[in-house]
C-alpha positions, 0 to 999 in steps of 0.5 A: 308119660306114654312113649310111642316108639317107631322102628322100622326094621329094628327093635323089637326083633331079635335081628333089628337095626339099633336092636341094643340101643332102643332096648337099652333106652326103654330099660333105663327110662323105666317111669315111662310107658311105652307102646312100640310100632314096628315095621319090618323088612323081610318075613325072616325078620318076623319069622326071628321073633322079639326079644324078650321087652321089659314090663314098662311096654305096654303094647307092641303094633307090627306091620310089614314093609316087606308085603302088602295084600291087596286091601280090596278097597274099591273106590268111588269116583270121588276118592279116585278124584280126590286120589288123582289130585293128592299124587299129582300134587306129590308126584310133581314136588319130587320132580321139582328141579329146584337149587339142588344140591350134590350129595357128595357134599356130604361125605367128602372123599367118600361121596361117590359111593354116596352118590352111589356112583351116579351124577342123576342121584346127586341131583335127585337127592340134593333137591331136598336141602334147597327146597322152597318152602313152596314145593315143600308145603306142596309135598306135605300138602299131598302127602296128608291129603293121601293120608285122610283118603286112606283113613276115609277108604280104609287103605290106599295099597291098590290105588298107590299101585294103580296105573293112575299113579305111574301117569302122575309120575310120567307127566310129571317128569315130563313137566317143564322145570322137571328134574333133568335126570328124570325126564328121560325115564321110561316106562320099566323106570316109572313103575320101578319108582311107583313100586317103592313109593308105594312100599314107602307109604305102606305107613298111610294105610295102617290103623294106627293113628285112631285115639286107642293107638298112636293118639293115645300116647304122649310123643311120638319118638322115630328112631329113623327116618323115612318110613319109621318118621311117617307114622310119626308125621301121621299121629301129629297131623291127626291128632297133634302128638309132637314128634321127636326123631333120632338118627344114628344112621341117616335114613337117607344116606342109606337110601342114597347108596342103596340106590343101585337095585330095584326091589327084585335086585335088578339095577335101576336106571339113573332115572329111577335112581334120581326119583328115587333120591327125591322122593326120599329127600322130600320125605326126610325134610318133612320129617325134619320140618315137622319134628320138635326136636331132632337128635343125631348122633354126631356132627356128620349125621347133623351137617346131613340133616342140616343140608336137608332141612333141618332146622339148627335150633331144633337139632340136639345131638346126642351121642349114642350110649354104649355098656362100658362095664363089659369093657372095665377090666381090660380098660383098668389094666390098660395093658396089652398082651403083646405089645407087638400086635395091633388089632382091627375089629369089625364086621369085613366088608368093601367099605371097611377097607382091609385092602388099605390096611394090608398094605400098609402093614406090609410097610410096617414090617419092614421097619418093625418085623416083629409086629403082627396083625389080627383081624377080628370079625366075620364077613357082612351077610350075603355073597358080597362079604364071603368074597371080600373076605376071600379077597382079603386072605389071598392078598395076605398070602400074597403080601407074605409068601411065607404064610402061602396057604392063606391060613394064619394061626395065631403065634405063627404067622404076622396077619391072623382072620378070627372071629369073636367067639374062637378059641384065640378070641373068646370075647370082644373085650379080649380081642382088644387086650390082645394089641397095643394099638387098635386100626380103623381103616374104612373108607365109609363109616358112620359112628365108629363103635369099634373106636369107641369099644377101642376107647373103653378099653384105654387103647391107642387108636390109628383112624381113617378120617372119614364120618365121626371118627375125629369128633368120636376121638377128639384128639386122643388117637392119630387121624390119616387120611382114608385110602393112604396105607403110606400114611396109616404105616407110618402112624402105626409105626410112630405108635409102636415105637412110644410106648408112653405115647401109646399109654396117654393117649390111651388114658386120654380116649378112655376118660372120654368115652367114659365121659360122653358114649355110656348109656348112662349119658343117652338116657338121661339126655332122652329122659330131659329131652322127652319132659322138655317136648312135653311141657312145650308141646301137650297133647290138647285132648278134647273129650266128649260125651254120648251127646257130643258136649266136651267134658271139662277137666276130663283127664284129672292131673292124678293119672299121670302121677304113679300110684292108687288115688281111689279104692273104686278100681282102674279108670281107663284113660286114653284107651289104657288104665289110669290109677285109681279111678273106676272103669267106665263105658267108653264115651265117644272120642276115648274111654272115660268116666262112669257111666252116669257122668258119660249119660249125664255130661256131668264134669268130674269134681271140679279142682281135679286140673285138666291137661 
């Protein structure tokens, strides 16, 4: 089958979210074709470039997130009629004050930062999970009707930035029953709102959902929410093609703590925040009200889709696959270079917590003074991570005088700051070896994959319980709570102490990761998920001649079989050649036939089945 797979941000860039998992997906699933359709974030993204993408990719579609050029499109008074009526309609769905629902439900002792610290943005955001079916007919009603005019007009880019759409915004905060946050906002919040409405629906203005793009292919596969989801919901409305979506990180978590800013970095208002939450609230519902299946990639990803709308007979969860063979040696000896040491892996960051864990170790040493510490990891891009990683090596000083310079060397000093690729840790696999025990001590975690690495390689575990890491561990490592350095010594300690202990739980995390996180396990998932789309929702294509008189059994059931059926050469089907069957002038709707069946109207030879 044709596989249309929507990234945004991600695959096929060299420096893409979920980059490793898309890649590994189309690799695996090699008896299907796929065409990729990208959106990227930054003009350094583009300027990276792809990675080199397997032959079973047959196109790859680009369009920027990040910039939109003026269309140049005028409109008539009729398109700025039918404009008018389709933002008004969108504008007030996502003032809608109905049943909201706190965001911070969903991350437990982590929901402020969720919130992104502020009551408007829970209130905003929650409105997607309690919403009627009224208000969100009336999104998804607004959201096509902006959909068509695009595809009449030819783009929409200058009317969603158009003053029009700020008044929508205004009267419809202004409107009785408006979101209480929302009423208060001010121009300088209106067009900070408008702003990213409009980088959102950039999707509506593409040319991607004629019959030689996104209607061609079979199932349309979203490896996010939000924006990437959009083309998705634009391919099934146009042209029927189901639409599955998978997220391993929620897209609308992240908008929630990425609330803070406006596109030009400034702070935003609660205001804008709480239209902001809504607005991507709505959307991720329609996404998850319109797709045939959804897959997240644990139960906390699920509990968030379902708050959202998310229909629990529709949602899968499959966890996501990760290459255990890099992983083997380490996990087959299961044992340790020092069985003093633990060790923490990750990307050094505020939500990763280090402070906790020195803390805690601080405690550690005091029972056991032989232990060491080695953080492995570099700093999260930007000034943010250098500071915090600054931070964390003056508090190390701090805690151990001894060691005053903040520098640690391996061998000589109780906490040591590596990065993979050093002289101590040339790679991932030995920066696990090197300790009994492996710590993760976020307060904010989505998928744990150093837990899971940790795992392939038969190592104890001392976890923070936040995200998935009881369901990643199930039993096989200790759990404390998030922000107890008290509690999180005293696991570590128990641990160091039983070396036994330490080698059953060990063998226990391993055969469950080897059970359920390899890439062998999410590509035969995707692959079962893919066939049952498919057979329960074909794509119902509908081909004409020249005169406008459908061709029956049009798409003969031998294209979609590998290999040559005629000598007469390649046939195109659906815009892309189909085995065996010779090439043809287009007839209207998609490439098909020869030239005397598009003149005459004549079927194919009967028996060929059609789809």
């Amino acid at each position: 089958m044709r596989i249309g797979l929507l990234t945004e941000g991600g695959y096929p860039y060299v420096s893409g979210d979920a980059r490793l998992w898309c890649d590994r997906l189309v690799r695996g699933l090699g008896q299907h074709e796929f065409d990729i359709y990208a959106l990227s974030r930054s003009e350094q993204q583009e300027d990276e470039g792809w990675i080199e993408l397997p032959p079973q990719v047959s196109r790859v579609r680009t369009a920027p997130l990040w910039t939109a050029d003026d269309d140049g499109v005028g409109y008539g008074r009729r398109a700025r009629r039918r404009f008018a009526e389709c933002y008004e309609e969108l504008a007030a769905a996502v003032c809608a004050g109905d049943a909201p629902v706190g965001s911070a439900a969903f991350e437990g002792s982590a929901g402020s930062a969720v919130a992104a610290g502020s009551a408007e943005t829970a209130e905003g955001g929650g409105t997607a999970g309690g919403a009627s079916a009224a208000v969100a007919d009336r999104f998804g009603n607004a959201l096509y009707g902006l959909a068509e005019l695009a595809r009449d007009e030819g783009g929409l880019v200058g009317a969603l930035r158009s003053e029009t759409a700020v008044r929508a915004l205004e009267c419809a905060c202004r409107a009785p029953g408006a979101l209480r946050a929302a009423r208060g906002a001010r121009v300088p919040d209106l067009l900070t709102v408008a702003a990213q409405v409009e980088r959102t629906l950039r999707p509506l203005s593409l040319d991607w959902y004629e019959d030689d793009g996104l209607g061609s292919v079979d199932l349309c596969h979203a490896t996010s929410g939000g924006a990437a989801a959009l083309p998705g919901l634009l391919a099934r409305h146009f042209t029927g093609v189901p639409l599955l979506v998978t997220e391993y990180g929620v897209q609308l978590r992240a908008h929630y703590l990425g609330a803070r800013e406006d596109l030009e970095g400034r702070a935003a208002s609660s205001s804008a925040r709480a239209l902001l939450a809504a607005f991507h609230g709505r959307l991720a519902a329609e996404a998850y009200r319109q797709a045939e299946i959804i897959t997240p990639g644990n139960t906390h990803a699920r509990r968030w889709q379902e708050r959202c709308g998310a229909d629990r007979a529709r949602i899968r969860t499959v966890y996501p696959g990760m290459e255990a063979s890099r992983f083997s040696d380490v996990g087959e000896s299961a044992e340790a270079a020092d069985a003093d040491t633990l060790v923490w892996v990750g990307r050094i960051e505020p939500a990763k917590d280090l402070i906790s864990l020195l803390h805690a170790f601080a405690e550690i040493r005091k029972d056991e003074p032989k232990t060491r510490l080695r953080i492995v990891g570099a700093p999260a891009e930007g000034l943010e991570g250098a500071i915090y990683l600054s931070h964390c090596k003056a508090l190390a000083a701090q805690l151990f005088p001894d060691e005053a310079d903040g520098v640690h060397t391996v061998g000589d000093n109780p906490v040591s700051f590596e990065e993979i690729g050093g002289p101590e840790v040339p790679t991932l696999p030995e920066a696990y070896e090197a300790g009994a025990v492996v710590v993760l001590s976020s307060v904010v975690e989505g998928f744990p994959i150093s837990l899971v690495e940790a795992m392939f390689c038969g190592r104890a575990t001392v976890s923070t319980d936040v995200g998935a890491v009881v369901e990643v561990i199930g039993g096989t490592g200790l759990v404390v709570p998030p922000r107890n350095p008290r509690a999180l010594a005293e696991a570590c300690v128990s641990l160091l102490r039983d070396s036994e202990r330490r080698a059953r739980l060990g063998a226990a995390a391993r055969a469950r990761a080897l059970e359920l996180f390899t890439v062998e396990q999410n590509i035969t998932a995707f692959h079962g998920i893919y066939l049952e789309i498919v057979a329960r929702c074909p794509v119902r294509r509908v081909l004409v001649d020249a005169s406008g008189e459908p061709l029956p059994f049009a798409i003969p059931a031998e294209v979609h079989v590998p290999g040559r059926w005629a000598d007469s050469g390649t046939r195109l089907v659906a815009g892309r050649p189909g085995p065996g069957w010779a090439a043809g002038p287009p007839v209207r709707g998609v490439p098909l036939g020869s030239a005397s069946e598009a003149a005459s109207g004549e079927p194919v030879p009967a028996g060929e089945g059609a789809r």
